[in-house]
VORO-118354 format. One line per 3 residues: number of its first residue (from 0); their letters; for each residue z, y, x of N, C-alpha, C. Coordinates in steps of 0.02 Angstrom, whole numbers. Example, Ala and Ser with C-alpha at 12.3 -4.5 7.8 and 13.67 -1.06 7.14 Angstrom:
# residues 2
0) AS) 390 -284 660 390 -225 615 390 -165 660 ~ 354 -112 642 357 -53 684 394 2 645
# end
This chain:
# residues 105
0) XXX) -4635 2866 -5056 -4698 2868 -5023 -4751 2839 -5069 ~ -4805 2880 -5087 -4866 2874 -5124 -4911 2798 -5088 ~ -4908 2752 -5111 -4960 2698 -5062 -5026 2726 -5094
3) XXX) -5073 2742 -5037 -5155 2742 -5058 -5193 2702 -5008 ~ -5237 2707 -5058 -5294 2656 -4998 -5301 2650 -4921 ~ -5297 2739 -4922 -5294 2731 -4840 -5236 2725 -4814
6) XXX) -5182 2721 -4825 -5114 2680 -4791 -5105 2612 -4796 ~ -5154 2573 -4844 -5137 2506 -4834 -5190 2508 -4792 ~ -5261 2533 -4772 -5299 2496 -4726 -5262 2527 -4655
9) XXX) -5227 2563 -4659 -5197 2580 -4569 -5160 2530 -4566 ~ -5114 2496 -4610 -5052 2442 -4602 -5102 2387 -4600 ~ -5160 2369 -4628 -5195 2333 -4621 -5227 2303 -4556
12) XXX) -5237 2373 -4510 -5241 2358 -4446 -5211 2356 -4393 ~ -5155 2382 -4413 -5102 2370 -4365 -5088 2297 -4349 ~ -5063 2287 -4263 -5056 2223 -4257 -4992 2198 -4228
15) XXX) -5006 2155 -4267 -4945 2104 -4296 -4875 2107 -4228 ~ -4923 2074 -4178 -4861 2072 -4130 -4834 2146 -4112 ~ -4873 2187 -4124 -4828 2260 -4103 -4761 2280 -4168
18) XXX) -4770 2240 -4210 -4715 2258 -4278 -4687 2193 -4266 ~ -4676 2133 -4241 -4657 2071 -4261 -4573 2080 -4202 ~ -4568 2109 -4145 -4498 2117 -4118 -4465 2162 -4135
21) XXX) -4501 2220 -4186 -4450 2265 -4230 -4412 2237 -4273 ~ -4455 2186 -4323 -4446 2156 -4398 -4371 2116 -4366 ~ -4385 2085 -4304 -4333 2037 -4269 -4287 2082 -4243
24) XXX) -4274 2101 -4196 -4217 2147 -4188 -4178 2179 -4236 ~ -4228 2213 -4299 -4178 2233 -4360 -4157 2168 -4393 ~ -4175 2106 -4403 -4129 2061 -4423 -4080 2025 -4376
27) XXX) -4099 2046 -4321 -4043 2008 -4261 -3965 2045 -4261 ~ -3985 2112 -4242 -3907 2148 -4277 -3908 2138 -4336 ~ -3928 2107 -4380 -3890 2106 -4443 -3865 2043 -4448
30) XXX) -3858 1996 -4371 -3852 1924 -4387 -3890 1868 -4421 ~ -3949 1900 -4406 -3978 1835 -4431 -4018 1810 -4373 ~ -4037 1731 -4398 -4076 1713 -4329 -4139 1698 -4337
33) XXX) -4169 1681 -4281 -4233 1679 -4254 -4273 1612 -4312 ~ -4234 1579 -4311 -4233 1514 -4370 -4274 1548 -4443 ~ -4204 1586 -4445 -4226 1631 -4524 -4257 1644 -4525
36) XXX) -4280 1681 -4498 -4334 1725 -4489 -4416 1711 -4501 ~ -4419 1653 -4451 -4481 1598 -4451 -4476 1587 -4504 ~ -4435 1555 -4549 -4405 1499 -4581 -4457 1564 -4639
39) XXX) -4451 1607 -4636 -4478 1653 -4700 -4534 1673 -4690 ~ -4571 1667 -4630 -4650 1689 -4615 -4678 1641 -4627 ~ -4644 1570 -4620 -4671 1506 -4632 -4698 1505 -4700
42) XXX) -4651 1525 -4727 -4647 1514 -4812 -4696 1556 -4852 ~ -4682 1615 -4819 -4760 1667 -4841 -4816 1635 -4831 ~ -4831 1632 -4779 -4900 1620 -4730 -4910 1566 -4735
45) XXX) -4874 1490 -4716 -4880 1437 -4710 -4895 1425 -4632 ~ -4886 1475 -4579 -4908 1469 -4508 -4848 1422 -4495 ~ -4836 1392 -4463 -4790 1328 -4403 -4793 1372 -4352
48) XXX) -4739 1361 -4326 -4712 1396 -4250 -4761 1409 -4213 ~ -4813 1345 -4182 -4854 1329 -4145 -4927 1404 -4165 ~ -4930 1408 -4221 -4985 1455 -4246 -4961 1528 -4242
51) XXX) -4904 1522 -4265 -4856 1595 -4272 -4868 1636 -4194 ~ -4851 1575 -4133 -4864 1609 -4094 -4919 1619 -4046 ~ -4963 1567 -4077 -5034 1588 -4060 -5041 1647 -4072
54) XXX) -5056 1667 -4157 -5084 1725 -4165 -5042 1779 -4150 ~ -4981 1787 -4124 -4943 1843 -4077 -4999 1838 -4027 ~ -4993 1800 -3987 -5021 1795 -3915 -5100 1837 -3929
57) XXX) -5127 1843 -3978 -5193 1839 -3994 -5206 1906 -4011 ~ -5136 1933 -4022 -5135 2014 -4035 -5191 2014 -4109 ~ -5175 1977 -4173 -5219 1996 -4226 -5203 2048 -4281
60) XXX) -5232 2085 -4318 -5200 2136 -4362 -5166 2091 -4418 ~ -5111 2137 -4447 -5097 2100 -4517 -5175 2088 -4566 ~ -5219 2120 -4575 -5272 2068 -4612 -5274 2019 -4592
63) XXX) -5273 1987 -4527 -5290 1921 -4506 -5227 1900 -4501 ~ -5191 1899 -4496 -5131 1869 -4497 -5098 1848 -4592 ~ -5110 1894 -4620 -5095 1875 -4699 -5151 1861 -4720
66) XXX) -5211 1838 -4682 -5284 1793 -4733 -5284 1734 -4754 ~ -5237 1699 -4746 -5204 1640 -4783 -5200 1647 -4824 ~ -5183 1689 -4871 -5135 1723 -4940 -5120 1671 -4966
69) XXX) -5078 1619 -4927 -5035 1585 -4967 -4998 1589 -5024 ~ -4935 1646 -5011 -4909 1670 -5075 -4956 1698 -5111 ~ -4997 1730 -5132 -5053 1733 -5180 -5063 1685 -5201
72) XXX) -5076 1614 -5170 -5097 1559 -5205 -5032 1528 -5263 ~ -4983 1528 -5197 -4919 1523 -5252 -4904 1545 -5319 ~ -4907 1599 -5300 -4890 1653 -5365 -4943 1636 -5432
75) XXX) -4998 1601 -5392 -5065 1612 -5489 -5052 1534 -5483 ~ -4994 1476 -5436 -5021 1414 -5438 -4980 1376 -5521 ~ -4977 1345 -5551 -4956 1307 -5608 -4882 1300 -5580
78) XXX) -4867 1308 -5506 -4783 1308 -5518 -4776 1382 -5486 ~ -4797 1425 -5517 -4807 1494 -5509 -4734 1530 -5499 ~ -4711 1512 -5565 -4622 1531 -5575 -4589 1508 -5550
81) XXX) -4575 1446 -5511 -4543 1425 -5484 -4541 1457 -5397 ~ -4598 1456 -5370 -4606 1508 -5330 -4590 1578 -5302 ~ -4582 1622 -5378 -4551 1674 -5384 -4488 1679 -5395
84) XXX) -4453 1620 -5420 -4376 1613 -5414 -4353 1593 -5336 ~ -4403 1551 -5321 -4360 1546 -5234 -4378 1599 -5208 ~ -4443 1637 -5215 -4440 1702 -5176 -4380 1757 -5187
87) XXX) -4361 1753 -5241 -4319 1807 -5246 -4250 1783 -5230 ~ -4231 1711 -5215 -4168 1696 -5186 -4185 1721 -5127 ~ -4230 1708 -5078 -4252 1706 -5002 -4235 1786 -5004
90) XXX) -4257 1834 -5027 -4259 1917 -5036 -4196 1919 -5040 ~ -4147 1900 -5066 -4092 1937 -5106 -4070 1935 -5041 ~ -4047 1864 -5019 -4033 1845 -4946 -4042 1893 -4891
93) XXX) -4085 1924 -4885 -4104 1984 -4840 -4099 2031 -4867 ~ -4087 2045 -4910 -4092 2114 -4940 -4048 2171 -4941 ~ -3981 2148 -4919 -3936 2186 -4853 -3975 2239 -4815
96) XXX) -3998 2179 -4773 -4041 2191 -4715 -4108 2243 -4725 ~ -4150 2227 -4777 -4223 2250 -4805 -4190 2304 -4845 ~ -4163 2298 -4860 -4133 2340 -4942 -4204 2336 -4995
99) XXX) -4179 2276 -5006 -4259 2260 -5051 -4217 2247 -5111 ~ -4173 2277 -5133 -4129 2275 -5207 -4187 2269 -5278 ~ -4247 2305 -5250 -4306 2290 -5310 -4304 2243 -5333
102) XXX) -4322 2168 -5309 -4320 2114 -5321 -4292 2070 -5366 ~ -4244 2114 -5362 -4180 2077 -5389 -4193 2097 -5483 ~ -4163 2065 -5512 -4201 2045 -5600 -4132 2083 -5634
# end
């Protein structure tokens, strides 16, 4: 699939809580838990439970929901690499699941 501009601004507006019990259900049959899961939106985003499910409740699009760009900050921060090595443990980890084999070095 070609990504262009106008497919990231449709994913852009799509909102969050209408994709967030898919993302969960496909990791629930795959055994993973609700823990994990957080445990990795946390880590992107930096949202805490308490916010995570605010902005469900709040029905916001992924722009507003990834305007933190935490990992962006990560990624250009002075422990930049180090960042990208736990990201890609956290990925591999799912990657069963995602089939996100890209990642992998």
């Amino acid at each position: 699939m070609k990504v262009t501009s106008e497919k990231n601004e449709k994913v852009a507006r799509m909102i969050f809580a209408s994709i967030y019990p898919l993302y969960w259900n496909r990791l629930e049959k795959k055994g993973r838990t609700k823990k994990e899961f957080h445990q990795v939106i946390t880590w992107f985003t930096g949202y805490d439970e308490a916010e995570l499910q605010k902005l469900i409740q709040q029905q916001v699009s992924f722009r507003t929901f990834l305007s933190r760009q935490r990992f962006t900050q990560m990624l250009t921060s002075s422990k930049g690499w180090f960042a990208v090595t736990e990201l890609k443990k956290l990925m591999m980890n799912f990657s069963s699941t995602n089939k996100l084999d890209k990642w992998k070095s």
